[in-house]
N, C-alpha and C positions, 0 to 999 in steps of 0.2 A: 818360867821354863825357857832355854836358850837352844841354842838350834842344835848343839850336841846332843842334848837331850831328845829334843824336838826328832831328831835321823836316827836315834836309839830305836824308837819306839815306834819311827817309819819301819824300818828294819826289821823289824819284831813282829809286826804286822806284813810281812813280805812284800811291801812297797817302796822296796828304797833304792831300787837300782836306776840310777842317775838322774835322782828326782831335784826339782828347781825348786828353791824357796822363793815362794811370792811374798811374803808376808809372815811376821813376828810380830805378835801383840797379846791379846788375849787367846788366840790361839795359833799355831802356827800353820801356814796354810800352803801346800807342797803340789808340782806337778808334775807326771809322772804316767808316762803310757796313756795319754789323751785322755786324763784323768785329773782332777782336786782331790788333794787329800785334806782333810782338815782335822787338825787333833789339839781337844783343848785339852784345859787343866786338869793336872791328876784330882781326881772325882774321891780318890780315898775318903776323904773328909767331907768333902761337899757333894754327895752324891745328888743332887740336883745337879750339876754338871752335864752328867749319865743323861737324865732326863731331857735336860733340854736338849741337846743333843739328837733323841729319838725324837723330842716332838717337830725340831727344825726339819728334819729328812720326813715323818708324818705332810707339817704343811706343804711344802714342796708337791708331796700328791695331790693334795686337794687344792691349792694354786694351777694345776696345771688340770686338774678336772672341772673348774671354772673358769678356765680361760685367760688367765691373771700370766703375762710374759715372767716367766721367775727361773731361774736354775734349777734344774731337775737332779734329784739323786741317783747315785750309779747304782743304787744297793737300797734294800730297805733295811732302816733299822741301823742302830751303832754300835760298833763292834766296841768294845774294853777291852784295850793295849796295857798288860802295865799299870793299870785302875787309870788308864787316858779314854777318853771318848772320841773316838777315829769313826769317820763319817767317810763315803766318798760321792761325787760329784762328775755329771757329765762335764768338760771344758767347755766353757764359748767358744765361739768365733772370734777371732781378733777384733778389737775395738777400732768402728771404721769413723772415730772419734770421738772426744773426751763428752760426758754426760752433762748436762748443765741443768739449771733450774726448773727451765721447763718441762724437759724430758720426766723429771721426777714427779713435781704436778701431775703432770698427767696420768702417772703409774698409781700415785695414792687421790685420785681419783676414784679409780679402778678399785682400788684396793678398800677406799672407804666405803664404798655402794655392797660392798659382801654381806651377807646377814654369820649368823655366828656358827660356827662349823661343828659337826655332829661331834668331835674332841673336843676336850676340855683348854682353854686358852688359860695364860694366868694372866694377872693383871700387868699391866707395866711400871713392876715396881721399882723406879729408878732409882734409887737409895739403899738397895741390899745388898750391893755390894761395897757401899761403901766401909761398913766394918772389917771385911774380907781383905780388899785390896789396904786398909792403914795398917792391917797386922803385918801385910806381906812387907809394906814399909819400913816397919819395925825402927829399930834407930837410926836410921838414914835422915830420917825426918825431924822436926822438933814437938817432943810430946806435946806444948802447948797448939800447935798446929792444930795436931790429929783431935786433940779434945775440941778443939773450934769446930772443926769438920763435923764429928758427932753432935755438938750442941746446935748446928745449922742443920743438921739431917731430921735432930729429932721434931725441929720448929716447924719446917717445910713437910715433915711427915704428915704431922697434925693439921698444917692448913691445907693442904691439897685435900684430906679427908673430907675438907667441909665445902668444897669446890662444887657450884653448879655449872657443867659443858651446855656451852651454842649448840654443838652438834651431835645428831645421836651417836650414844659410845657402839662400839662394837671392834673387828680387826683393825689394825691399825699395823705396818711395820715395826715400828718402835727406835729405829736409830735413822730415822728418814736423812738423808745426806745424799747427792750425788756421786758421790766417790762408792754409795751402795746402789749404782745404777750401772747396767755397761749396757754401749750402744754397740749394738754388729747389723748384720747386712740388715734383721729383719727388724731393729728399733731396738726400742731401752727394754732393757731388760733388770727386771730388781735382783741382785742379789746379797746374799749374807744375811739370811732370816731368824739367827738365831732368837731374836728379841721379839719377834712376832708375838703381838698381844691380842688381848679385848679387852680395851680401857677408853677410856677420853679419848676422841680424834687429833684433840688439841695438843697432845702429844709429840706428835708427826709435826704440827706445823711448829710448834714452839723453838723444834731444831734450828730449823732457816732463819729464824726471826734473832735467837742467840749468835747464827753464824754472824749476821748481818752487825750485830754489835761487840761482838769480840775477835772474831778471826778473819775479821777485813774483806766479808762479802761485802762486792759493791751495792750501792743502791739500786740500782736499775737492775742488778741480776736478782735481787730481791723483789722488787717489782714483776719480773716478768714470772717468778715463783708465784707472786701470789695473784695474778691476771690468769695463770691456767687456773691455778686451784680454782680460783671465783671466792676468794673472800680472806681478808690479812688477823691470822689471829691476835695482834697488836691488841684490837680493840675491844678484846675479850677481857673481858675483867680479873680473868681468874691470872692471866699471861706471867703478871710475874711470879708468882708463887711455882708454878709451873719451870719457869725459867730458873730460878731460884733453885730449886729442887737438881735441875740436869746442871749445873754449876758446881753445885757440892760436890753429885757424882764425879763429875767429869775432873773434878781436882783430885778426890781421890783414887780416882782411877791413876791419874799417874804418878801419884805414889809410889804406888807398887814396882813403879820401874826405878825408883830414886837410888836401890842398894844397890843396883849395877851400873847404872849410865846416868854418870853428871849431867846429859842434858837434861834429861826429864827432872833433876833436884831442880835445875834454876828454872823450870817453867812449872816445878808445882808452887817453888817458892812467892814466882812473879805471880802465880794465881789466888794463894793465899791472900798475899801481901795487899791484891784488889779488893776481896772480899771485904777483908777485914774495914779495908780505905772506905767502902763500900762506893765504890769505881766503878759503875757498869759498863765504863768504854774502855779500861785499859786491855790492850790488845792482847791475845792471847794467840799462843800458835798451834796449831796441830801438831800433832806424836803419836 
């Protein structure tokens, strides 16, 4: 989806009068009369889209009837734009500076202590979209790529099944990262819950630990990541399989951008090109 697209279907939905795009990725994320809009992928096909969608604006309620600092919804429930799932969102406060490691510790702290909520959670399966995002690939990509991709999805499928977690499973965020924290006057605040699960805790932390060895988190910002949490899941046994698994994803996720924007080709290339070396330091950059 591209951002003409993306203002079609603001439009359509009577949101588009002189709305800012914050953000193009998995969905496009717009603002507009003290308001987020967020509208992902046409659902036609994938109507789990739809779904999650309703369950993210759901959590949101129940984060905020437990106390859990999260972004609250302006609406309940998601509208279908165009078979689009259009959610909307109260704005923050301006960020009275950038989130860091700790700040987010502290949130999936919070977050891990939750018992499991009267709604049904799915699991965090990080590997379902990897079929999804190689089609949208299509030949952009090199078909021996995409078959590597699948044959490392289905490996890590099967060993993570046989995983025993340190810590007990239950809610978890599911894309733990800083850049999904915003700090305003009254602290960190989690946001972009679409991925909210009940799986492995070890999830959440395995993010930080891949930051630290692929996209040039420093040590010490990792360190003080895992001094709030209280415990480094390095030393979990199950870590690289885990790791392994959000690798695949994360390659084929940018895939899907490779038919329209040369950068994303040369950084799924350069991610490939690791796996295959089997490199777990060659650097990788955010997209």
């Amino acid at each position: 989806m591209d951002e003409a697209r993306a203002r079609k279907i603001l439009a359509a939905a009577g949101l588009g009068h002189g709305a800012e795009l914050l953000a193009l990725g998995e969905n496009a994320v717009f603002a507009t009369d003290g308001l987020v809009v967020k509208i992902g992928r046409d659902a036609t096909a994938h109507p789990e889209l739809l779904e999650r969608a309703r369950r993210e604006v759901s959590l949101a309620s129940w984060l905020a009837e437990c106390g859990i600092p999260a972004v609250r919804a302006a609406e309940p429930g998601a509208r279908s734009v165009d078979g689009h799932p259009v959610t909307l969102w109260h704005r923050l406060p301006d960020a009275t500076r950038p989130a860091g490691p700790g700040d987010l510790a502290s949130l999936l702290r919070l977050v891990h202590a939750l018992p499991t909520p009267s709604f049904a959670l799915p699991r965090r399966e990080l590997l379902d979209g990897v079929e999804r995002w190689l089609r949208i690939a299509g030949d952009a990509i090199d078909p021996a790529d995409a078959d590597y991709l699948r044959e490392r999805r289905d490996g890590f499928a099967e060993a993570a099944a046989g995983l025993t977690p340190h810590l007990p499973p239950g809610p978890i965020h599911g894309d733990a990262l800083p850049r999904n924290v915003h700090v305003g006057p009254d602290g960190p605040v989690l946001v972009d819950l679409e991925t909210f699960s009940s799986d492995f805790r070890e999830h959440d932390l395995v993010v930080m630990a891949l930051s630290r060895d692929r996209y040039g988190l420093a040590a010490e910002a990792y360190d003080t990541f895992t001094a709030a949490y209280g415990w480094d899941v390095r030393g979990w046994d199950g870590c690289a399989v885990l790791r392994g698994a959000r690798e695949t994803a994360s390659c084929a996720w940018v895939a899907q951008h490779a038919p329209t924007n040369p950068t994303a080709l040369v950084e799924f290339r350069r991610r490939v090109a690791s796996l295959r070396e089997d490199d777990p330091e060659v650097r990788w950059y955010p997209f």
